[in-house]
MARRO-152773 format. One record per residue: residue number from 1; residue in one letter; chain; z, y, x of N, C-alpha, C in turn. Coordinates in steps of 0.001 Angstrom, whole numbers, plus 500000, padded with zeros to 6 digits. Last residue first. Layout:
REM residues N
[r NUM, "a", "A", [Z, Y, X], [Z, Y, X], [Z, Y, X]]
...
//
This chain:
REM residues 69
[r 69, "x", "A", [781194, 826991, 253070], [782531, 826843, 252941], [783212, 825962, 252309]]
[r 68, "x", "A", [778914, 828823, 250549], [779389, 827849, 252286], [780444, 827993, 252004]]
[r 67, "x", "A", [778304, 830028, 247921], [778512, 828227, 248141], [778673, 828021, 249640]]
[r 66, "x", "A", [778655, 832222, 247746], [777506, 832089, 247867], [777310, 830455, 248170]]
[r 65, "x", "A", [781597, 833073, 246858], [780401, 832359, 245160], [778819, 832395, 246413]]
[r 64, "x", "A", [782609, 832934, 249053], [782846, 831962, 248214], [781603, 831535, 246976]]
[r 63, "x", "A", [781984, 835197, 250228], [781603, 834426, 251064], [781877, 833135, 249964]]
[r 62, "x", "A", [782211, 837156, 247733], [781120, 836626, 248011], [780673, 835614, 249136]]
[r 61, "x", "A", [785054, 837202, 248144], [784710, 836454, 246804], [783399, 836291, 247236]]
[r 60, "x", "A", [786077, 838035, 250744], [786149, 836208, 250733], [785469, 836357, 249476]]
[r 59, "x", "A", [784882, 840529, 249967], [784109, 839818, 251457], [784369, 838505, 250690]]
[r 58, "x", "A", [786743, 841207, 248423], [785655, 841367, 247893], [784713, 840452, 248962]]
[r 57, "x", "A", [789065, 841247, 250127], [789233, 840695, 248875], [787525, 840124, 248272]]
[r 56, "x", "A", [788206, 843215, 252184], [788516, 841879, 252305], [788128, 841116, 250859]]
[r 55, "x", "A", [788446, 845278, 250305], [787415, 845271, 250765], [787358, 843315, 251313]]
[r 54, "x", "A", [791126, 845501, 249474], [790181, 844922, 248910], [788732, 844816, 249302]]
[r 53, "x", "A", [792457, 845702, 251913], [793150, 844889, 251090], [791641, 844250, 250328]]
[r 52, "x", "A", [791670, 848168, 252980], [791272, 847039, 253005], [791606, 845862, 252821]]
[r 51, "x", "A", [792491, 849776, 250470], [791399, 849340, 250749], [790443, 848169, 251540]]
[r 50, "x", "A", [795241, 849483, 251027], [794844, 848901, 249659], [793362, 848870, 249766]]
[r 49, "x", "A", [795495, 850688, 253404], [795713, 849400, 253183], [794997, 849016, 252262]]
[r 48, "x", "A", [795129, 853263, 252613], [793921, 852477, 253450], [794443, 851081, 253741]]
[r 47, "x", "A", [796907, 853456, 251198], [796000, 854028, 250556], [794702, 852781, 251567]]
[r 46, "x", "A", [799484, 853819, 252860], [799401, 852815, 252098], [797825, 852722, 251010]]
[r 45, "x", "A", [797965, 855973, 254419], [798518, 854633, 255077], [798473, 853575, 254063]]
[r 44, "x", "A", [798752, 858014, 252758], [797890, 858117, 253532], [797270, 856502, 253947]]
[r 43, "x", "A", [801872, 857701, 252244], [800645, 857667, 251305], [799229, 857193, 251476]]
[r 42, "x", "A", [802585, 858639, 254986], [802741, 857123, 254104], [801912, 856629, 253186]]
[r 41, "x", "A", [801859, 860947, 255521], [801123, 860260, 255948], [801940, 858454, 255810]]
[r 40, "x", "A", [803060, 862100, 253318], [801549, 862170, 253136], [801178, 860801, 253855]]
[r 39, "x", "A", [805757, 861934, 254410], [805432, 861016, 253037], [803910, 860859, 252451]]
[r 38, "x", "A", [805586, 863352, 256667], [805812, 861909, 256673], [805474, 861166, 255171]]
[r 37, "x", "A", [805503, 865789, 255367], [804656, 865325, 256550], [804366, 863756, 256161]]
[r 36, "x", "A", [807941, 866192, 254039], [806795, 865957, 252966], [805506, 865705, 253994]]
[r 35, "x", "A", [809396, 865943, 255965], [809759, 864710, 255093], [808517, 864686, 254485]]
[r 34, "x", "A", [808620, 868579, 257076], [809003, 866957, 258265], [808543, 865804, 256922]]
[r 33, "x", "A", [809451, 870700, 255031], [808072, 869930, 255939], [807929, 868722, 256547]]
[r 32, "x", "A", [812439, 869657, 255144], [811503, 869419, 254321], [810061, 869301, 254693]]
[r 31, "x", "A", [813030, 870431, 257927], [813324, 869565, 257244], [812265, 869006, 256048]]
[r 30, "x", "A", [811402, 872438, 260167], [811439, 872599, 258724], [811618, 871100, 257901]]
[r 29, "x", "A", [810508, 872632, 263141], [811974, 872581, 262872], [812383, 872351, 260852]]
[r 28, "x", "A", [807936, 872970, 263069], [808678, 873853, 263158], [810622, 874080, 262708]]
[r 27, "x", "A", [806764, 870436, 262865], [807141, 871424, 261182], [808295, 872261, 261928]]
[r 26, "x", "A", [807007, 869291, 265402], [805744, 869399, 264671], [806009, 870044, 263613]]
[r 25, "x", "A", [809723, 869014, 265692], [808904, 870235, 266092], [807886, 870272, 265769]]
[r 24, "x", "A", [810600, 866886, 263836], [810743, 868375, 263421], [810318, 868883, 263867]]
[r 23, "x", "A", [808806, 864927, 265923], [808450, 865225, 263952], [808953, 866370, 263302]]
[r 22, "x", "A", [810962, 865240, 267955], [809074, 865641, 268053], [808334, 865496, 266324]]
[r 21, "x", "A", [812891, 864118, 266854], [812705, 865915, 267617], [811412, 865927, 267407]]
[r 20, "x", "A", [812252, 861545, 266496], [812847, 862160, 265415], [812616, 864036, 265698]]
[r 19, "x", "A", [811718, 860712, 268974], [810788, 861037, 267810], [811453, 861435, 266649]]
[r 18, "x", "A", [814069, 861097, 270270], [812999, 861941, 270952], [811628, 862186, 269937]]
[r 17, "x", "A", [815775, 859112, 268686], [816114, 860411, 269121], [814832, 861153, 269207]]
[r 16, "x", "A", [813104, 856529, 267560], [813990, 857315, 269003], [814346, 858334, 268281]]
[r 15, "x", "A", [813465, 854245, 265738], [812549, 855466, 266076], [813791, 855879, 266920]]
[r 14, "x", "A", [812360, 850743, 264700], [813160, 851862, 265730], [812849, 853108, 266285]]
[r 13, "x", "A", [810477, 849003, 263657], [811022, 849982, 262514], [812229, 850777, 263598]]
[r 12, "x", "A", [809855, 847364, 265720], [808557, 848355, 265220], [809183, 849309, 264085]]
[r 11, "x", "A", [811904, 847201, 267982], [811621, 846035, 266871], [810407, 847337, 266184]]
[r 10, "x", "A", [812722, 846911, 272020], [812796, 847661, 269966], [812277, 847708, 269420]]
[r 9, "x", "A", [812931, 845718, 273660], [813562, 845473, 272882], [813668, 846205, 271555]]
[r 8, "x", "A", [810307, 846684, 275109], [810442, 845186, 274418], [811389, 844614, 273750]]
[r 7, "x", "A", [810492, 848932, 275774], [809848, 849010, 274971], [809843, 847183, 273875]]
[r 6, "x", "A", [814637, 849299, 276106], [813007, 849273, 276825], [812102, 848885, 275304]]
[r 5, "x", "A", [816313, 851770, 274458], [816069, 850531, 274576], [814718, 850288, 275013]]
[r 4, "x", "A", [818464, 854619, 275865], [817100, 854369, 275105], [816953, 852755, 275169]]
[r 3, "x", "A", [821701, 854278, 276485], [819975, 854870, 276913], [819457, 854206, 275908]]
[r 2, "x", "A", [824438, 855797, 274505], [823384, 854731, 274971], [821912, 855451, 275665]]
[r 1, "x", "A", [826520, 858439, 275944], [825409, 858199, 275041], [824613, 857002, 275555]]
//
């Protein structure tokens, strides 16, 4: 079995063996729990993007209509 890849060779979308175990033991081993876990906390995630997506959004329009810049 490969070892594990140091922390500097694995790219931010590489999940370990060891996190894949530790997401079913968090749901008690329950496949589905696991998935519907993970899809909250996607949701979750893509939710507070979009906020500060626009919160930003809203910052540059008034740093703009107050004329600096």
């Amino acid at each position: 079995m490969p070892s594990e890849p140091t922390p500097a060779e694995r790219n931010s979308f590489d999940v370990s063996e060891a996190e894949i175990d530790a997401a079913l033991a968090a749901c008690d081993n329950d496949t589905r729990a696991t998935i519907h876990a993970l899809l909250v906390g996607q949701a979750y995630l893509e939710r507070q993007i979009s906020q500060v997506r626009a919160d930003a959004s809203a910052g540059y329009r008034r740093h703009r209509n107050s004329g600096e810049g």
